[in-house]
KOLZALO-960789 format. One record per residue: x negated, y, z of N, C-alpha, C in turn; residue number from 0. Coordinates in Angstrom, 3 decimals. Atoms other than C-alpha are relative to their C-alpha. Example, Ala and Ser with C-alpha at 12.3 -4.5 7.8 and 13.67 -1.06 7.14 Angstrom:
<nodes>
node n.x = -0.890	n.y = -1.190	n.z = 0.000	ca.x = -12.300	ca.y = -4.500	ca.z = 7.800	c.x = -0.900	c.y = 1.200	c.z = 0.000	num = 0;
node n.x = 0.820	n.y = -1.190	n.z = -0.060	ca.x = -13.670	ca.y = -1.060	ca.z = 7.140	c.x = 0.770	c.y = 1.090	c.z = 0.730	num = 1;
</nodes>
This chain:
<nodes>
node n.x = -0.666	n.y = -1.250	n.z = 0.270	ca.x = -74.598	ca.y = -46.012	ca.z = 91.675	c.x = -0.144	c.y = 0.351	c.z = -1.476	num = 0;
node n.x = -0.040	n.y = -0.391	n.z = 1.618	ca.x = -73.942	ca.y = -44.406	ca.z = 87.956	c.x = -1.017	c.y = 0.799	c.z = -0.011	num = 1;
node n.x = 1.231	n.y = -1.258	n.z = 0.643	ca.x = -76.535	ca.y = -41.481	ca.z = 88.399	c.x = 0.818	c.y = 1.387	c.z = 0.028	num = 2;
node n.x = -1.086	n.y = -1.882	n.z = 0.267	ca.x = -73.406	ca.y = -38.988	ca.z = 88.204	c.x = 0.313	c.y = 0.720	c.z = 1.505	num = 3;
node n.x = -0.393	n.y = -1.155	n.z = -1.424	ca.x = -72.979	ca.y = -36.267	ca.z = 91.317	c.x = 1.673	c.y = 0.106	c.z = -0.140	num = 4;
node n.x = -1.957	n.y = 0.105	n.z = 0.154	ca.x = -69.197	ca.y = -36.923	ca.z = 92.652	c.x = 0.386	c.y = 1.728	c.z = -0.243	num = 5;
node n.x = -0.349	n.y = -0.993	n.z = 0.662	ca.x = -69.123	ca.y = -32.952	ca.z = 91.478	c.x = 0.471	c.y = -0.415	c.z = -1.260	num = 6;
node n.x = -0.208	n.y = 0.464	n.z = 1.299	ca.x = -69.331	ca.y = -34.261	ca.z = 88.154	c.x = 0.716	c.y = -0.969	c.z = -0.673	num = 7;
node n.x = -1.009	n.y = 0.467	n.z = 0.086	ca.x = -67.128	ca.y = -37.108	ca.z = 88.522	c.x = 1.772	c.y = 0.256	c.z = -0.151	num = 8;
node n.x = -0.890	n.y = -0.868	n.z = 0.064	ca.x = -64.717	ca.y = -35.251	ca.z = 89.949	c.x = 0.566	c.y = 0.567	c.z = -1.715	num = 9;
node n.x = -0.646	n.y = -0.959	n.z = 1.693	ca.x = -64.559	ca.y = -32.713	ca.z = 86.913	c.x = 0.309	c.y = -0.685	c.z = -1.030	num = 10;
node n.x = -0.631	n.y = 1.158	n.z = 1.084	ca.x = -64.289	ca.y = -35.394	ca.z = 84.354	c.x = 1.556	c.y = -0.356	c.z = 0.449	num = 11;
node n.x = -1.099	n.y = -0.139	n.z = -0.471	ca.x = -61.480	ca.y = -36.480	ca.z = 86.374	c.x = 1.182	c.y = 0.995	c.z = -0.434	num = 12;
node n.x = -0.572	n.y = -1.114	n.z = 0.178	ca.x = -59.858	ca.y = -33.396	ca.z = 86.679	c.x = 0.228	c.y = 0.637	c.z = -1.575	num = 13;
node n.x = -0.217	n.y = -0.568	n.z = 1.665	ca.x = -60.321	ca.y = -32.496	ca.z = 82.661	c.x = 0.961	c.y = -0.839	c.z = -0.443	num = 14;
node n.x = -0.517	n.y = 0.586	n.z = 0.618	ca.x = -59.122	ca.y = -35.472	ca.z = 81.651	c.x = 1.561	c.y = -0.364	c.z = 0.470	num = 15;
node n.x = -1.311	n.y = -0.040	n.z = -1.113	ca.x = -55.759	ca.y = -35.257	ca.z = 84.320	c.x = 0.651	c.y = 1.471	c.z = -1.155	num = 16;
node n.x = 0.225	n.y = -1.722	n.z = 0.742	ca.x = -55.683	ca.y = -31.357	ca.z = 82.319	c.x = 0.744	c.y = -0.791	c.z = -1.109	num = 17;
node n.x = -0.195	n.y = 0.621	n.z = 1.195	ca.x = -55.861	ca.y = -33.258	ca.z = 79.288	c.x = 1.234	c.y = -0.970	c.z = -0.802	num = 18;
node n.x = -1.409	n.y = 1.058	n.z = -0.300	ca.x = -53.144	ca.y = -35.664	ca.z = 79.714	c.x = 1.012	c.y = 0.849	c.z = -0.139	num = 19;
node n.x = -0.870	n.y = -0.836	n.z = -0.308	ca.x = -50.799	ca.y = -33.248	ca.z = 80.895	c.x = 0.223	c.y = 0.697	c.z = -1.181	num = 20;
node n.x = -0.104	n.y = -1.582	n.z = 1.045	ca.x = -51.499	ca.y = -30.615	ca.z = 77.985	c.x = 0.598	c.y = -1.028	c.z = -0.959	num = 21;
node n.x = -0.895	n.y = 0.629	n.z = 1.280	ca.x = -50.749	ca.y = -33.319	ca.z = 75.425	c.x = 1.514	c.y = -0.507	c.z = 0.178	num = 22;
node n.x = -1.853	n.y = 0.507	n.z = -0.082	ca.x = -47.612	ca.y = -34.859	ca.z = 77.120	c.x = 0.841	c.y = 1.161	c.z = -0.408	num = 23;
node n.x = -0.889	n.y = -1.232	n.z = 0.496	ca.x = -46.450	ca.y = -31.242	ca.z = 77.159	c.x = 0.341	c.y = 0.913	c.z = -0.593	num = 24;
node n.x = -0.065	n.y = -0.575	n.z = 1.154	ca.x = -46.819	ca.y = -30.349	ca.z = 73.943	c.x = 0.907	c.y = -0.954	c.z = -0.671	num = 25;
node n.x = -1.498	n.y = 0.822	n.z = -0.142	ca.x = -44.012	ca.y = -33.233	ca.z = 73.225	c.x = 0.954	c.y = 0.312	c.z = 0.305	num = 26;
node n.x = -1.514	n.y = -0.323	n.z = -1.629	ca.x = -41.476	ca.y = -32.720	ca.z = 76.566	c.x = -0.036	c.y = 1.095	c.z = -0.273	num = 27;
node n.x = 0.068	n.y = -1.630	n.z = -0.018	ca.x = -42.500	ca.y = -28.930	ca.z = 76.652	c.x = 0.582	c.y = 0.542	c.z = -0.759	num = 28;
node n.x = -0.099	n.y = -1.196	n.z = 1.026	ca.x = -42.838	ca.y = -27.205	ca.z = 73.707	c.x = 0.774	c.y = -0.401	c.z = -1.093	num = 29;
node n.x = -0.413	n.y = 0.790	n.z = 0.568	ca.x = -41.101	ca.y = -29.577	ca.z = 71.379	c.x = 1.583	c.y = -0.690	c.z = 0.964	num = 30;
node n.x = -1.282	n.y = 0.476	n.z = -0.540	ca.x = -38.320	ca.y = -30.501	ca.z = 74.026	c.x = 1.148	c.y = 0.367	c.z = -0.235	num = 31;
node n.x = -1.393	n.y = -0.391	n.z = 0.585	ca.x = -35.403	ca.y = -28.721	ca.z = 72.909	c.x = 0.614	c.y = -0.251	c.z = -1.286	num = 32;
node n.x = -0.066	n.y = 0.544	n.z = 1.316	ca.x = -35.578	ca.y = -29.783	ca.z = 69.531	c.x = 0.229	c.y = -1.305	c.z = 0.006	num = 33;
node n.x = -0.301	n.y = 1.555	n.z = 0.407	ca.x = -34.410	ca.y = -33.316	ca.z = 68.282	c.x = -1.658	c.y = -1.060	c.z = -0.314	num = 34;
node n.x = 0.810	n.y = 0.975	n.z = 0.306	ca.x = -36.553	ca.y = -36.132	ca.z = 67.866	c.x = 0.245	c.y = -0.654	c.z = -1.029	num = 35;
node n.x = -0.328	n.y = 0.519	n.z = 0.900	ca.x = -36.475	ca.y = -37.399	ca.z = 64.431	c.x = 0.413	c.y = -1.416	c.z = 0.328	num = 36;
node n.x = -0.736	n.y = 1.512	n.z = -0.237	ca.x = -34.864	ca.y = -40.850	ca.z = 64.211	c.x = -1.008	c.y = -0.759	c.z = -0.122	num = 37;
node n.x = 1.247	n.y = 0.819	n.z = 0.553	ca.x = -38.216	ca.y = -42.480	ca.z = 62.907	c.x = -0.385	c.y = 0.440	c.z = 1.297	num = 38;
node n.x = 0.343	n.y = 0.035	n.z = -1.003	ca.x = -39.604	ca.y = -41.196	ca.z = 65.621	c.x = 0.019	c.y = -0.577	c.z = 1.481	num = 39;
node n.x = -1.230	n.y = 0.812	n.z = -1.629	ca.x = -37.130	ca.y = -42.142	ca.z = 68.512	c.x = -0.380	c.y = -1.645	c.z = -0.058	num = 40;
node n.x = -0.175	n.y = 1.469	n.z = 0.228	ca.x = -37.522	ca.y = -45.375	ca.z = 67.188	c.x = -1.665	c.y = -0.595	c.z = 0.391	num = 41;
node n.x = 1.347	n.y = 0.531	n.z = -0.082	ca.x = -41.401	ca.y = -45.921	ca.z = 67.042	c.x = -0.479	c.y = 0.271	c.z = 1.741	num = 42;
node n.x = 0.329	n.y = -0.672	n.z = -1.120	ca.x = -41.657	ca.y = -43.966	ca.z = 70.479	c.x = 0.369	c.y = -1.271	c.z = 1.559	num = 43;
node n.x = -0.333	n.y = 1.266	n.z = -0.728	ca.x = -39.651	ca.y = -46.888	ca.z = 72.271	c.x = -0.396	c.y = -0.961	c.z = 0.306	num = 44;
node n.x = 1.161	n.y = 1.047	n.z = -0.474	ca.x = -42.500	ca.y = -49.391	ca.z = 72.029	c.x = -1.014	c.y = 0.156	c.z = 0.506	num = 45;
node n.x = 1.111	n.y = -0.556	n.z = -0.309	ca.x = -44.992	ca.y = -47.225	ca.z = 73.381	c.x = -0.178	c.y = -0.597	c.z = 1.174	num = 46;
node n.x = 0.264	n.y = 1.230	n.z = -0.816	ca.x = -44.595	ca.y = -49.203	ca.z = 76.897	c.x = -0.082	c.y = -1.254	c.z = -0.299	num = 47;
node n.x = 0.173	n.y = 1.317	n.z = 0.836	ca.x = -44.562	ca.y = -52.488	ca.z = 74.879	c.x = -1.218	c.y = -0.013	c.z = -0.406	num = 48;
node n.x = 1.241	n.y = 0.087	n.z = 0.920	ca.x = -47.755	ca.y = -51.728	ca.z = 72.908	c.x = -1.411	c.y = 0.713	c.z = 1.249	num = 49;
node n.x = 1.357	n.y = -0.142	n.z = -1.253	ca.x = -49.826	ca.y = -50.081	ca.z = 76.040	c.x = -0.162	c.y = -0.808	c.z = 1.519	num = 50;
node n.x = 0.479	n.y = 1.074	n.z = -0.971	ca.x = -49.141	ca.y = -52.201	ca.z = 78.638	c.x = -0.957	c.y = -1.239	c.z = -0.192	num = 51;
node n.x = 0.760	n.y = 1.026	n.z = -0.299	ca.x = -49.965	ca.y = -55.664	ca.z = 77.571	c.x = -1.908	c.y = 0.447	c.z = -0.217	num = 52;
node n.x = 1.512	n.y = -0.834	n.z = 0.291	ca.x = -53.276	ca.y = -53.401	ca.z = 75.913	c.x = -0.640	c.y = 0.184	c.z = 1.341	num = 53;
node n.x = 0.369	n.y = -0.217	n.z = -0.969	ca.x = -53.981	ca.y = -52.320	ca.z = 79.732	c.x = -0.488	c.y = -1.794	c.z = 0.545	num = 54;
node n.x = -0.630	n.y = 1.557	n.z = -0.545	ca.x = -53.217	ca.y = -56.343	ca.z = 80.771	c.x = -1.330	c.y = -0.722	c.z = -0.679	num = 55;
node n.x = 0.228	n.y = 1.012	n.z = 1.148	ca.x = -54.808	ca.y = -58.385	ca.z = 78.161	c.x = -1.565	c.y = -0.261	c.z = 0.263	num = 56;
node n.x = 1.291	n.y = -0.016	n.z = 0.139	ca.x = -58.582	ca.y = -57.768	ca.z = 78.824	c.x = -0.199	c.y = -0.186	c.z = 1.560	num = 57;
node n.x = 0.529	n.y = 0.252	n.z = -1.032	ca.x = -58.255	ca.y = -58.555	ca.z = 82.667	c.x = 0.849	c.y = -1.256	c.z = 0.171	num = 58;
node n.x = -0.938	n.y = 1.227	n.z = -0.176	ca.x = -56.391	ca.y = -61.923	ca.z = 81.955	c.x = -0.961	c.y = -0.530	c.z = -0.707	num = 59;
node n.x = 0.708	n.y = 0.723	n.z = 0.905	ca.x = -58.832	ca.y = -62.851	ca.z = 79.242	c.x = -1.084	c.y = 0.006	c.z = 0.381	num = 60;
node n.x = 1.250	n.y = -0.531	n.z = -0.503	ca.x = -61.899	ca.y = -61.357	ca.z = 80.756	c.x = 0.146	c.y = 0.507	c.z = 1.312	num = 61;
node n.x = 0.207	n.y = -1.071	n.z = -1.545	ca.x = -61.474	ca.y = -60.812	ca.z = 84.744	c.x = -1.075	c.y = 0.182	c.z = 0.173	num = 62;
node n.x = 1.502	n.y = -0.534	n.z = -1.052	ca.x = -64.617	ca.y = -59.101	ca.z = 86.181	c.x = -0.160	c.y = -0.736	c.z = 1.353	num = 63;
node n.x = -0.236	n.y = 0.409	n.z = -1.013	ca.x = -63.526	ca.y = -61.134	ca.z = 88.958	c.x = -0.817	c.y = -1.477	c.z = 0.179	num = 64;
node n.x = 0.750	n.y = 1.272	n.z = 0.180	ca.x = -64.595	ca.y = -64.391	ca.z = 87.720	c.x = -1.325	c.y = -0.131	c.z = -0.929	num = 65;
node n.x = 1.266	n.y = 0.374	n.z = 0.493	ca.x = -67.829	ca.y = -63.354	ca.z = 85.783	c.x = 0.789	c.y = 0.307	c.z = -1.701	num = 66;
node n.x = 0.270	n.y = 0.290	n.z = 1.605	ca.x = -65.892	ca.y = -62.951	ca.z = 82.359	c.x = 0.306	c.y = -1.314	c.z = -0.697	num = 67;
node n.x = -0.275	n.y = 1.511	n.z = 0.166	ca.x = -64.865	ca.y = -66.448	ca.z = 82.438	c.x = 1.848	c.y = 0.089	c.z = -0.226	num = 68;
node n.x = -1.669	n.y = -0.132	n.z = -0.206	ca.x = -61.176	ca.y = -66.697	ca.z = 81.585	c.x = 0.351	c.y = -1.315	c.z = 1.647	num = 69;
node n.x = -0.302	n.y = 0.811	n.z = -1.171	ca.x = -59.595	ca.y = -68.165	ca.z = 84.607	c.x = 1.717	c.y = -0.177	c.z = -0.019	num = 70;
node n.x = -1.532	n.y = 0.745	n.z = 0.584	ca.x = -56.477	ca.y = -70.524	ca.z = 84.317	c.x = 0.848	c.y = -0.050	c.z = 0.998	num = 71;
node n.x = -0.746	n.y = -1.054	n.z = -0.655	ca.x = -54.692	ca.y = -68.827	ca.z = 87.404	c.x = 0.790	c.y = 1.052	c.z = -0.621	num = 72;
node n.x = -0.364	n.y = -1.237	n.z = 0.029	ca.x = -54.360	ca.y = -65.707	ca.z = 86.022	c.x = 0.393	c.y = -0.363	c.z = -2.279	num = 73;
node n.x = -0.837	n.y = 0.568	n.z = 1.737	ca.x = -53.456	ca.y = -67.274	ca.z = 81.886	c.x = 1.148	c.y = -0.782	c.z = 0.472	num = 74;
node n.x = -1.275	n.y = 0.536	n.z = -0.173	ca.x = -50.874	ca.y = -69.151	ca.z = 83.783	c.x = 0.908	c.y = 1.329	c.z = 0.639	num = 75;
node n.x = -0.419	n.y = -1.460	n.z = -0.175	ca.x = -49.615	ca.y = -65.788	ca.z = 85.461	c.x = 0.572	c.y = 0.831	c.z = -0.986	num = 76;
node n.x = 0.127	n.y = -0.757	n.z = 0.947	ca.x = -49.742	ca.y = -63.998	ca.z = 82.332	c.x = 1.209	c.y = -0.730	c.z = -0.811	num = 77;
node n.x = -1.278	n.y = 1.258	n.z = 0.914	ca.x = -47.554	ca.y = -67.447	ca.z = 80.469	c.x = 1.599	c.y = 0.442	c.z = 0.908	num = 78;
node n.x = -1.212	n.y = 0.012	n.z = -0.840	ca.x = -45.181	ca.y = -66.989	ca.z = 83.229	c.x = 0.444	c.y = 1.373	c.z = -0.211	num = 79;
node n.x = -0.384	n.y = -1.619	n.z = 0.106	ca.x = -44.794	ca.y = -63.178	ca.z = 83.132	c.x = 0.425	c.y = 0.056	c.z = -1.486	num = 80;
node n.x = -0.203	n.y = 0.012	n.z = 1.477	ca.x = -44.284	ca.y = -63.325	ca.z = 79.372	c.x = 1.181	c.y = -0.566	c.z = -0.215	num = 81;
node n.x = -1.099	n.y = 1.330	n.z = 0.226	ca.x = -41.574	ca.y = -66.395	ca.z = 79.653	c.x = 1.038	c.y = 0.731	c.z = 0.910	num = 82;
node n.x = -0.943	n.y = -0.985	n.z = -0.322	ca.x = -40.081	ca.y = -64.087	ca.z = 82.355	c.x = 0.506	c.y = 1.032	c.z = -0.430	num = 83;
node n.x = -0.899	n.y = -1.223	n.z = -0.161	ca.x = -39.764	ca.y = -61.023	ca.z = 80.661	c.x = 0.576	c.y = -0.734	c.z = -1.597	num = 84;
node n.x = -1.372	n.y = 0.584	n.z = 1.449	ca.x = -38.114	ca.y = -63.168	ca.z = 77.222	c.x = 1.145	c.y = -0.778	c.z = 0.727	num = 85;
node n.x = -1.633	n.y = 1.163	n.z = 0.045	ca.x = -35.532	ca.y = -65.308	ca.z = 79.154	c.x = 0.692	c.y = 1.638	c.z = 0.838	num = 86;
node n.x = -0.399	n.y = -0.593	n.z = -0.857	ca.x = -34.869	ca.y = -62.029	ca.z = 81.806	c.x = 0.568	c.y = 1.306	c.z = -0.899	num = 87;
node n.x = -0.007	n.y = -1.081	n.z = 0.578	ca.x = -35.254	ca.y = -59.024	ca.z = 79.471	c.x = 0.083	c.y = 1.183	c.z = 0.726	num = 88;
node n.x = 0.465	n.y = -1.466	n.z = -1.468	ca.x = -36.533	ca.y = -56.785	ca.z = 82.545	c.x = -1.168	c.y = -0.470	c.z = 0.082	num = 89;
node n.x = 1.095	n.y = -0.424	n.z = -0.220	ca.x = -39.643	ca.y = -55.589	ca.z = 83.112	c.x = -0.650	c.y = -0.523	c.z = 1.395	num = 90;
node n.x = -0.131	n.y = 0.383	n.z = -1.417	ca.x = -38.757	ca.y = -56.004	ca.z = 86.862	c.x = -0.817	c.y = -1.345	c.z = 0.454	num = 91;
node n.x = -0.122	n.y = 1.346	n.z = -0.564	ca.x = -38.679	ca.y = -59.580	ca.z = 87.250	c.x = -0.978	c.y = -0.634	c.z = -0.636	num = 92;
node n.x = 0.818	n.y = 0.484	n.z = 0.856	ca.x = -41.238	ca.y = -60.456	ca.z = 84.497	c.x = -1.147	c.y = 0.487	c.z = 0.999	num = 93;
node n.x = 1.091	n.y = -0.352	n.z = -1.404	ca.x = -43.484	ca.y = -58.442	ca.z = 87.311	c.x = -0.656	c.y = -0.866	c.z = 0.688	num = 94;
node n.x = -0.080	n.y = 0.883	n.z = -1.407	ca.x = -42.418	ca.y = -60.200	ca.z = 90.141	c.x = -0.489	c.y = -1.681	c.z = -0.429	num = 95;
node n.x = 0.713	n.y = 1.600	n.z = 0.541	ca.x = -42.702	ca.y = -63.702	ca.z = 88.238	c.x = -1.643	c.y = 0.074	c.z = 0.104	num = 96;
node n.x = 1.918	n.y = 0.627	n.z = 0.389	ca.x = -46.336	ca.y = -63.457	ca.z = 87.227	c.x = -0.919	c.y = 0.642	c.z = 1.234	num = 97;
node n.x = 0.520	n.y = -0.132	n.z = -1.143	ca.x = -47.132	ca.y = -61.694	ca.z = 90.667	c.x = -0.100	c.y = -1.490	c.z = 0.887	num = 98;
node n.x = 0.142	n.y = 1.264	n.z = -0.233	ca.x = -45.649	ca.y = -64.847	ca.z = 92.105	c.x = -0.686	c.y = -1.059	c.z = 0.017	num = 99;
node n.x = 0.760	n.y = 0.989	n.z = 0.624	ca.x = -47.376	ca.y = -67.084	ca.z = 89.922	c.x = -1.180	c.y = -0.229	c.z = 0.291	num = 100;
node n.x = 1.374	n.y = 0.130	n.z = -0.053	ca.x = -50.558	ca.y = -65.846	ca.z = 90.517	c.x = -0.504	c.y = 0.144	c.z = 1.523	num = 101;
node n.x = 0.571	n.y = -0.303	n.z = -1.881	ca.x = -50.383	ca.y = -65.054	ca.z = 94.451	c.x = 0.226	c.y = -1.814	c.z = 0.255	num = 102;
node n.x = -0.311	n.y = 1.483	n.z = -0.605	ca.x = -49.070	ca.y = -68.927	ca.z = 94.826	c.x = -1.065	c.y = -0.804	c.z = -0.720	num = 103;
node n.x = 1.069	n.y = 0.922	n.z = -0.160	ca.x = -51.771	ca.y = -70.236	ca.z = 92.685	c.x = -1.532	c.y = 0.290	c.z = 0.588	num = 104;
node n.x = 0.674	n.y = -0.436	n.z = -1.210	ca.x = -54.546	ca.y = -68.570	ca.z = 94.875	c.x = 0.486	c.y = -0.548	c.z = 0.772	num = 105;
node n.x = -0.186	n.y = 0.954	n.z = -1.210	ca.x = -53.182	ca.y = -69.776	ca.z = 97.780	c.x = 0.307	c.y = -1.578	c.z = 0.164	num = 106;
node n.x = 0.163	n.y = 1.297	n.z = 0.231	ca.x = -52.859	ca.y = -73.496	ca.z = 96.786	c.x = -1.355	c.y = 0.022	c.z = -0.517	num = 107;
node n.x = 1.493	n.y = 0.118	n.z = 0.611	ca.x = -55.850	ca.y = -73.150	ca.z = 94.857	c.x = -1.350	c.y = 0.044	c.z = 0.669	num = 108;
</nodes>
């Protein structure tokens, strides 16, 4: 166990849910009726590009699963999902590929 009382989990939780929210909607909100500079619009568009693979990248290189060991399942997964979303140019199918990839080499494997 961490030592923390699920009170105290909780509330972290909960602040940081608060927290989230207050900043998105100081953007959408309070800032929504107004234009979005063009520089802006533009940089704002990679923000799923630049936080996903960031989320991705450290449980392909480092699963907790295998000890921290890269495991050549889930780097072939990752090759495939990558090769799917450049020939496809969807998000979708670049998914589904490296889901594929990696549920079929588990089960042969």
């Amino acid at each position: 166990m961490s030592g923390y009382s699920d009170a105290a989990i909780w509330f972290v939780i909960l602040a940081l849910g608060v927290g989230t929210f207050l900043l998105r909607w100081s953007f959408l909100g309070a800032a929504g009726r107004r234009p979005v500079p063009e520089w802006a619009g533009r940089w704002l568009r990679y923000t799923a590009v630049a936080v996903l693979p960031a989320l991705v990248a450290p449980l392909v290189i480092w699963p907790p699963a295998t000890g921290g060991t890269p495991d050549p399942m889930r780097l072939a997964a990752a090759a495939a999902t990558v090769a799917a979303g450049l020939v496809t140019r969807s998000t979708l199918w670049a998914i589904i590929v490296g889901g594929v990839v990696l549920t079929a080499g588990f089960w042969l494997g």
